[in-house]
C-alpha positions as CSV (number, residue, x, y, z in Angstrom):
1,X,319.8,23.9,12.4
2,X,321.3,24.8,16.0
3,X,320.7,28.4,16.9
4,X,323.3,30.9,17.1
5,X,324.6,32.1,20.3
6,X,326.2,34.6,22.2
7,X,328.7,34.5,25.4
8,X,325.8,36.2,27.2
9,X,323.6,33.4,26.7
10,X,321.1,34.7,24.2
11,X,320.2,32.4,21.2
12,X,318.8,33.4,18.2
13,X,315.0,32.4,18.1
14,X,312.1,33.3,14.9
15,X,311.9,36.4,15.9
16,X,315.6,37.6,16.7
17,X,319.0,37.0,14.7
18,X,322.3,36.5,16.3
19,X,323.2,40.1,14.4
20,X,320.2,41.6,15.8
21,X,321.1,41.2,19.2
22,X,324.4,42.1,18.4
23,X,323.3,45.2,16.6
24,X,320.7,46.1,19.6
25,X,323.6,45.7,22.1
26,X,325.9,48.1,20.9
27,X,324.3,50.7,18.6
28,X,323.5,53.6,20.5
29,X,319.3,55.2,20.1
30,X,320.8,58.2,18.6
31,X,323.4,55.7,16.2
32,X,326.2,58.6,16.6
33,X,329.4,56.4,16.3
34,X,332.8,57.2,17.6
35,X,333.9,58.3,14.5
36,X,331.2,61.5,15.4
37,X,328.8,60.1,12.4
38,X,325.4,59.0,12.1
39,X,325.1,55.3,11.1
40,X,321.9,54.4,10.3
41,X,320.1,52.4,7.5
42,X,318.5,55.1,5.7
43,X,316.9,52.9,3.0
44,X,317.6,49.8,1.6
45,X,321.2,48.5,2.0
46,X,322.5,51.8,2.8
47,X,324.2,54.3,6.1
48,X,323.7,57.1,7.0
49,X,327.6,58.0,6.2
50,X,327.2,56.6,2.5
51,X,328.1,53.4,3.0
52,X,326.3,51.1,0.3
53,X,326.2,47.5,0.3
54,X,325.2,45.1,-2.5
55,X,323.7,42.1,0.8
56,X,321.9,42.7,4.3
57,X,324.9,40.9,5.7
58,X,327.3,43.5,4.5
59,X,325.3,46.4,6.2
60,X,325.1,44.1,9.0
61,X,329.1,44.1,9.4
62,X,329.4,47.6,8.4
63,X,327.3,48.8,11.5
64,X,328.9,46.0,13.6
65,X,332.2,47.3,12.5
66,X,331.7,50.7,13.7
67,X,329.9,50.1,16.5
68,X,331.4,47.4,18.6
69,X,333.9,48.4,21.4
70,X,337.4,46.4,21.9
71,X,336.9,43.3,23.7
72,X,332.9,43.2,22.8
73,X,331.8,44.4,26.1
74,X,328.2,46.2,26.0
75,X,327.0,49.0,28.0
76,X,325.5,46.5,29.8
77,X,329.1,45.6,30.8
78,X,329.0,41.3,29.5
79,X,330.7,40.7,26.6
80,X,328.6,39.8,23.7
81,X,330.2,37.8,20.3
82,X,329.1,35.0,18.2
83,X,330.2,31.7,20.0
């Protein structure tokens, strides 16, 4: 299985998924989005805002959703997105 990657070179290894970077990137310590909510995973497969999902994946999206900027650019200004 090839690892997945992102523009900024990282590569998904044992230890770190592609959507952990991703999440790590662009979620904030204090996770306060720009909608002026928390969102955090409070317990299993669920936000701080509500949000509920029935998968990890859909969590995943959810915070990736809210969290990542237009045109994928991190604080650390280099884009980062799945290549």
């Amino acid at each position: 299985m090839d690892a997945e990657r992102c523009t900024c070179g990282f590569a998904s290894n044992q230890e770190m998924r592609l959507t952990d970077h991703l999440l790590e990137i662009f979620v904030p310590e204090d996770a306060a989005a720009p909608d002026g909510r928390r969102h955090d995973e409070t317990e299993h497969l669920a936000c701080a805002c509500g949000f509920t999902a029935t998968a990890g994946h859909e969590l995943d999206q959810h915070l990736l959703g809210i969290f990542t900027p237009a045109g994928n650019i991190g604080p650390d200004g280099r884009e980062h997105t799945a290549l």
